[in-house]
MDTraj code that builds the backbone (N, CA, C; nanometers):
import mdtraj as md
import numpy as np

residues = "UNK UNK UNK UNK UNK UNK UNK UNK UNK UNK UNK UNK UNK UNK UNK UNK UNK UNK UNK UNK UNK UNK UNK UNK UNK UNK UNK UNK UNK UNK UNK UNK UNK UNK UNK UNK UNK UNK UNK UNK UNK UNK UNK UNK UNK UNK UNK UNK UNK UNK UNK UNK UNK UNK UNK UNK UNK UNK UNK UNK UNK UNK UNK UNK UNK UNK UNK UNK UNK UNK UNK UNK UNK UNK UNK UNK UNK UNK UNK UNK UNK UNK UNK UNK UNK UNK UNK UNK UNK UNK UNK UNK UNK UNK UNK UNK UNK UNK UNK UNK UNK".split()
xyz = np.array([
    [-2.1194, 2.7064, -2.5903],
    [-1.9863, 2.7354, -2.5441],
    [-1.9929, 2.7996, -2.4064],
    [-1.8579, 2.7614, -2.3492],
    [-1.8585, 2.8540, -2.1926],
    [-1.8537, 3.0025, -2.2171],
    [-1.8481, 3.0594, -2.0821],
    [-1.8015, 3.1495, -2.0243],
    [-1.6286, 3.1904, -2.0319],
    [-1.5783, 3.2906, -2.1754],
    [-1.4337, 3.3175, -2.1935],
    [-1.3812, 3.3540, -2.0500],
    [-1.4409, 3.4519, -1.9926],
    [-1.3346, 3.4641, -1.8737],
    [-1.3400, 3.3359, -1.7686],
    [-1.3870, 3.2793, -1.7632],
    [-1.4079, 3.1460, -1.6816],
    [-1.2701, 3.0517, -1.7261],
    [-1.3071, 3.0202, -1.8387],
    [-1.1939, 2.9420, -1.9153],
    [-1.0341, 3.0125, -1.8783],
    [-1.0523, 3.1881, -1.9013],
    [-0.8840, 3.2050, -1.8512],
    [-0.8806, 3.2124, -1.6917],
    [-0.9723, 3.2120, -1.6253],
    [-0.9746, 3.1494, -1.5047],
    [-0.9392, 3.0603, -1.4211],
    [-0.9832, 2.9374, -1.5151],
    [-0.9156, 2.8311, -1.4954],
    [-0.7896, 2.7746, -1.5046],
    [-0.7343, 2.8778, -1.6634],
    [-0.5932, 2.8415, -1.6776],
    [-0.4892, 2.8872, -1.5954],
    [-0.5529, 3.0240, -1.5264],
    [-0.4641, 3.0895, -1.4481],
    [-0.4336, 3.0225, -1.3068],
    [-0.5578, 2.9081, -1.2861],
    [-0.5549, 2.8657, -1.1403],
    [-0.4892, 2.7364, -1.1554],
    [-0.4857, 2.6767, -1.2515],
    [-0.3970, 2.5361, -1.2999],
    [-0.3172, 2.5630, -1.4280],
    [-0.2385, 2.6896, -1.3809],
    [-0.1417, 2.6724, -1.4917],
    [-0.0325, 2.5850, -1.4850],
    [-0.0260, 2.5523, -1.3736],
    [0.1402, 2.4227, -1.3396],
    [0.1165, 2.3288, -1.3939],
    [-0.0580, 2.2965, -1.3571],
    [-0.1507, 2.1616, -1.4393],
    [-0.1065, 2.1809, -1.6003],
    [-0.1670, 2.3202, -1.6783],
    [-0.1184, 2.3005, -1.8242],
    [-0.0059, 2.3392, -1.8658],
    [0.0789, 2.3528, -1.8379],
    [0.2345, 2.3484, -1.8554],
    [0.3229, 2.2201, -1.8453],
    [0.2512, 2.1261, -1.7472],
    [0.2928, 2.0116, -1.7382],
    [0.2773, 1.8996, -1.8410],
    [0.0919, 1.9441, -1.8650],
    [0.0534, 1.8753, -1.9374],
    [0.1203, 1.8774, -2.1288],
    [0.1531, 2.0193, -2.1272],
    [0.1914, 2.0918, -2.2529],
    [0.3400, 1.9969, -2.2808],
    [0.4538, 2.0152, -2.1385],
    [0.5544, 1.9546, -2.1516],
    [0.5596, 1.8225, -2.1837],
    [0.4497, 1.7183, -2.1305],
    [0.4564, 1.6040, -2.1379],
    [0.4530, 1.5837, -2.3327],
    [0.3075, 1.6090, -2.3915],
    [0.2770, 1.6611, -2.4941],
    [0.3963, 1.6543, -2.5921],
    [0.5049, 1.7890, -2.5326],
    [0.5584, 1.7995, -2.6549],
    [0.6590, 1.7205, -2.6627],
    [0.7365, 1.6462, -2.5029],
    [0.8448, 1.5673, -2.5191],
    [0.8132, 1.4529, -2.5827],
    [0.7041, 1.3918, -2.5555],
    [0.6462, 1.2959, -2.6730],
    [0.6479, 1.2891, -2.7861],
    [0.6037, 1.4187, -2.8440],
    [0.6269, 1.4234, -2.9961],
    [0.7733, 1.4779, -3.0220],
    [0.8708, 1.5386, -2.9373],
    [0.9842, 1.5392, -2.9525],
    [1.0575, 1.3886, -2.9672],
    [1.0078, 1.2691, -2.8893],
    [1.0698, 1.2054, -2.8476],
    [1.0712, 1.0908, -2.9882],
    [0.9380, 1.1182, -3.0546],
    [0.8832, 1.0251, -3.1416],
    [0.9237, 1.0936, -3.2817],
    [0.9449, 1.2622, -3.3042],
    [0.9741, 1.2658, -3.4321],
    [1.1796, 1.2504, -3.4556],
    [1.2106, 1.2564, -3.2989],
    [1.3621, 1.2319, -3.3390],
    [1.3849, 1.0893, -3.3222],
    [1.3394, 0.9972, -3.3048],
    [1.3636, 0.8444, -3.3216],
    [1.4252, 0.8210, -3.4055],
    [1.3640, 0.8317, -3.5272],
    [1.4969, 0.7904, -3.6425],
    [1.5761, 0.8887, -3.6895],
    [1.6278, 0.9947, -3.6581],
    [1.7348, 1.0615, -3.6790],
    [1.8312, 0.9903, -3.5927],
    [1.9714, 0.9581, -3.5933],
    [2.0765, 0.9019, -3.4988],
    [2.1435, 0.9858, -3.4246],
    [2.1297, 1.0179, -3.3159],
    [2.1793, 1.1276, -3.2244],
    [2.2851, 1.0754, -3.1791],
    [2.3950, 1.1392, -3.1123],
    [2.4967, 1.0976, -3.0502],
    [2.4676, 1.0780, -2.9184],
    [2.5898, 1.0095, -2.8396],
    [2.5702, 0.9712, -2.6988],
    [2.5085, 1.1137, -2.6106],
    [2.6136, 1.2086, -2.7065],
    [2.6249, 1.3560, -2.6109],
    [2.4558, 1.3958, -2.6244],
    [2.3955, 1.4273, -2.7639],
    [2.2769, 1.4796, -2.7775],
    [2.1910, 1.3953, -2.7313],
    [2.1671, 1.2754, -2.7068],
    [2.0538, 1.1955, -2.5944],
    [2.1027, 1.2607, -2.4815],
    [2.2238, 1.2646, -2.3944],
    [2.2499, 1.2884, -2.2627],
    [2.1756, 1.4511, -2.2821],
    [2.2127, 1.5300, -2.3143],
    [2.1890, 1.6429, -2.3039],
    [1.9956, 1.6734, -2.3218],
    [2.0009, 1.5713, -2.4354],
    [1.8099, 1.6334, -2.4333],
    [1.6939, 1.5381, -2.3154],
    [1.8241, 1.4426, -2.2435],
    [1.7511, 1.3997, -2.1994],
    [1.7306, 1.4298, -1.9928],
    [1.8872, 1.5113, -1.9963],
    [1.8702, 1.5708, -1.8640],
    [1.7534, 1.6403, -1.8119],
    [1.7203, 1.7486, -1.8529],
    [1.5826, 1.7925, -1.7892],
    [1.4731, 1.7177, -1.7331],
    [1.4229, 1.5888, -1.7654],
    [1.3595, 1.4836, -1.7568],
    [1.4121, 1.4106, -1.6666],
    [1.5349, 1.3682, -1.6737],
    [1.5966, 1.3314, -1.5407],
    [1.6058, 1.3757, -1.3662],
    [1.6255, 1.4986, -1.4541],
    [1.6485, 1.5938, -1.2959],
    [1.5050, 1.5933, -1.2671],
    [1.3852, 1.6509, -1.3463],
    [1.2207, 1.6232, -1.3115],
    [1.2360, 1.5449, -1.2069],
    [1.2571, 1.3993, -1.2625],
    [1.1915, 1.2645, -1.1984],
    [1.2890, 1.2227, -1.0540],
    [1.4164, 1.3271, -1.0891],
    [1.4983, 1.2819, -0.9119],
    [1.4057, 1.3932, -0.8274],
    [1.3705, 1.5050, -0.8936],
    [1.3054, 1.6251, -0.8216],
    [1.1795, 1.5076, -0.7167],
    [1.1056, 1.4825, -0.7985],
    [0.9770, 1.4049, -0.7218],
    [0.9878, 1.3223, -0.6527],
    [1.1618, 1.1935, -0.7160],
    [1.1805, 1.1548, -0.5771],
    [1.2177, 1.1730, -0.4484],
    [1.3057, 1.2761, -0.4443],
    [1.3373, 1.3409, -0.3072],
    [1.1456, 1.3682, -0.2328],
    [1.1024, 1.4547, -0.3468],
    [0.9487, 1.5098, -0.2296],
    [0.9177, 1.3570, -0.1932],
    [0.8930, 1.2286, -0.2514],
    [0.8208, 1.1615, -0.1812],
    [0.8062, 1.1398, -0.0467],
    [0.9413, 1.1184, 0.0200],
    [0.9820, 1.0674, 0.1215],
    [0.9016, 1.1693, 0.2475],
    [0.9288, 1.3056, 0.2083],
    [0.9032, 1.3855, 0.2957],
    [0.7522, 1.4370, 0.3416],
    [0.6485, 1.3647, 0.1873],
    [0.5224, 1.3976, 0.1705],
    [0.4629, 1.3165, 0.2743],
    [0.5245, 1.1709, 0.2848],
    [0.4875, 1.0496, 0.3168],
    [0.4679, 1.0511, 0.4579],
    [0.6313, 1.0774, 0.5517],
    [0.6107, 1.1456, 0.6638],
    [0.5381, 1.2433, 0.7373],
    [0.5103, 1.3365, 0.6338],
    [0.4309, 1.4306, 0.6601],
    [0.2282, 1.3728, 0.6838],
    [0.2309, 1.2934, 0.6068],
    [0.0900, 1.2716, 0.5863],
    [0.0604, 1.1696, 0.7512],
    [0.2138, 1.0743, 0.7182],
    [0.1745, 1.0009, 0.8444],
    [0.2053, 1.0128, 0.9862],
    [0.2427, 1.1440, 1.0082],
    [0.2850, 1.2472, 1.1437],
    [0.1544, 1.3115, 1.1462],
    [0.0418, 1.3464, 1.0390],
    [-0.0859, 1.3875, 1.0358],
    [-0.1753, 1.3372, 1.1035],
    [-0.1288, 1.2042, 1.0559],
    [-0.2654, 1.0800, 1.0509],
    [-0.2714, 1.0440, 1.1928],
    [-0.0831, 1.0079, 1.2686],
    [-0.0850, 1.0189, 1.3900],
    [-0.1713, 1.1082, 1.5314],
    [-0.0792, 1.1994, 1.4320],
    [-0.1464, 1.3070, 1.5395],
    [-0.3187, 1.3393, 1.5740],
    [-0.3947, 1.2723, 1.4582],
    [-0.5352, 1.2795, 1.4750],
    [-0.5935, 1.1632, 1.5444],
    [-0.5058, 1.0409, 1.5938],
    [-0.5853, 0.9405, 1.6825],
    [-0.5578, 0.9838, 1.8187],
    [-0.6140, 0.8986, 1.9162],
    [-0.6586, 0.9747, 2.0383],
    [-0.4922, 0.8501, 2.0969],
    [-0.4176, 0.8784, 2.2235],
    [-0.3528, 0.8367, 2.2738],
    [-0.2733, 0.6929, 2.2655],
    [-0.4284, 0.5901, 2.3063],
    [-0.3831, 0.4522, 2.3128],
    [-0.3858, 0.3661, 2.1802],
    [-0.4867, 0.4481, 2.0832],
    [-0.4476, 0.3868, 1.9441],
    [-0.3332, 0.4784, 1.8950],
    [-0.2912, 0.5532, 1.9435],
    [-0.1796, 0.6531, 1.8537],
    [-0.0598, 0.4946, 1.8592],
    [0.0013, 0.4348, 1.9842],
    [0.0785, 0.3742, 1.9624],
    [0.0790, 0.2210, 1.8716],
    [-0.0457, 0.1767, 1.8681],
    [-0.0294, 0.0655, 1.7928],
    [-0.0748, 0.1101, 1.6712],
    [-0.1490, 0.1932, 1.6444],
    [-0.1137, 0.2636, 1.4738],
    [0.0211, 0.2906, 1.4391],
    [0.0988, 0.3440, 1.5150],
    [0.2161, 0.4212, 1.4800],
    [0.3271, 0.3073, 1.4351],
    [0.3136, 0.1565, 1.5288],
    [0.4055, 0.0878, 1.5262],
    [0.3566, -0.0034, 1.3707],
    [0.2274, -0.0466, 1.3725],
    [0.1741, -0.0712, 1.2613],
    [0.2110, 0.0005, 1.1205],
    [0.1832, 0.1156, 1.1840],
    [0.2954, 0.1926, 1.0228],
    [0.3868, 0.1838, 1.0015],
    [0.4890, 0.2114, 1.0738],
    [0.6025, 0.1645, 1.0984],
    [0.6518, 0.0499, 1.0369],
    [0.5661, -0.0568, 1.0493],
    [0.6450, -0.1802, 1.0045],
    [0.6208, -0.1774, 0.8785],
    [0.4976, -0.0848, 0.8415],
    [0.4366, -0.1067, 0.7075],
    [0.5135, -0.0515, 0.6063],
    [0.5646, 0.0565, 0.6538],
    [0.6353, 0.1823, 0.5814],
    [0.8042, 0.0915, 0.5284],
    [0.8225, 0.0317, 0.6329],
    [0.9971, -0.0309, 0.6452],
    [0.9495, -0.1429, 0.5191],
    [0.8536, -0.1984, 0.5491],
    [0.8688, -0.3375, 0.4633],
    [0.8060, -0.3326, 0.3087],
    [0.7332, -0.2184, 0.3127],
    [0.7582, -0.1807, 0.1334],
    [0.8507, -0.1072, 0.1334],
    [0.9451, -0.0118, 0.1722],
    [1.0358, 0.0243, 0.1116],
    [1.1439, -0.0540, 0.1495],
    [1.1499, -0.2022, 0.1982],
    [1.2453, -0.2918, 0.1403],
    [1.1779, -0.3470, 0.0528],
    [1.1035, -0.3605, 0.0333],
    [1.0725, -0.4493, -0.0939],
    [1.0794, -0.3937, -0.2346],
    [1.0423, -0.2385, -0.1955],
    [1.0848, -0.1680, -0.3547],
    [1.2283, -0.1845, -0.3880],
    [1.2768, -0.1717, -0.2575],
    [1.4292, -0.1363, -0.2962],
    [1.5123, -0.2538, -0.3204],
])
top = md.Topology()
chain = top.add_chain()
for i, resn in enumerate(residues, 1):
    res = top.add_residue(resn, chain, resSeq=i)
    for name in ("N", "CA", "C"):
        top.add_atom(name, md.element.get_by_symbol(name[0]), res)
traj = md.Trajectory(xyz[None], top)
């Protein structure tokens, strides 16, 4: 066996990690032992908001992560490749997010 204080070490440094993981966990088995009970419109809407708002939460960060990484990436080439990288992304960036969308 490990090292106990190591182990609460770890939990303390990825606790967002096991909380997440815990949540996923239990909405699963939430999700699977109320299946066959018949809930109303209201009690799906309601148990299922939190999960909702989650997943709009992450989509808003994408957008901004994305920019961010590729205002990075920019900024680390030297001048004359900065512009045909930049335009290259550019087109790259536009034409999957028409295509997702």
């Amino acid at each position: 066996m490990g090292n106990p204080n190591a182990f609460t070490k770890w939990i303390k440094t990825n606790l967002l990690l096991v909380f997440t993981f815990i949540g996923v966990i239990l909405g699963a088995v939430l999700g699977v032992s109320l299946r066959p009970v018949n809930l109303s419109k209201k009690s799906i809407l309601l148990l299922s908001y939190p999960g909702e708002l989650f997943m709009r939460l992450l989509g808003l960060m994408i957008l901004p992560l994305i920019i961010a990484s590729l205002i990075t990436g920019a900024a680390s080439l030297n001048a004359k490749l900065n512009g045909k990288m930049a335009l290259r992304t550019i087109v790259y960036f536009l034409s999957t997010s028409l295509v997702s969308s």
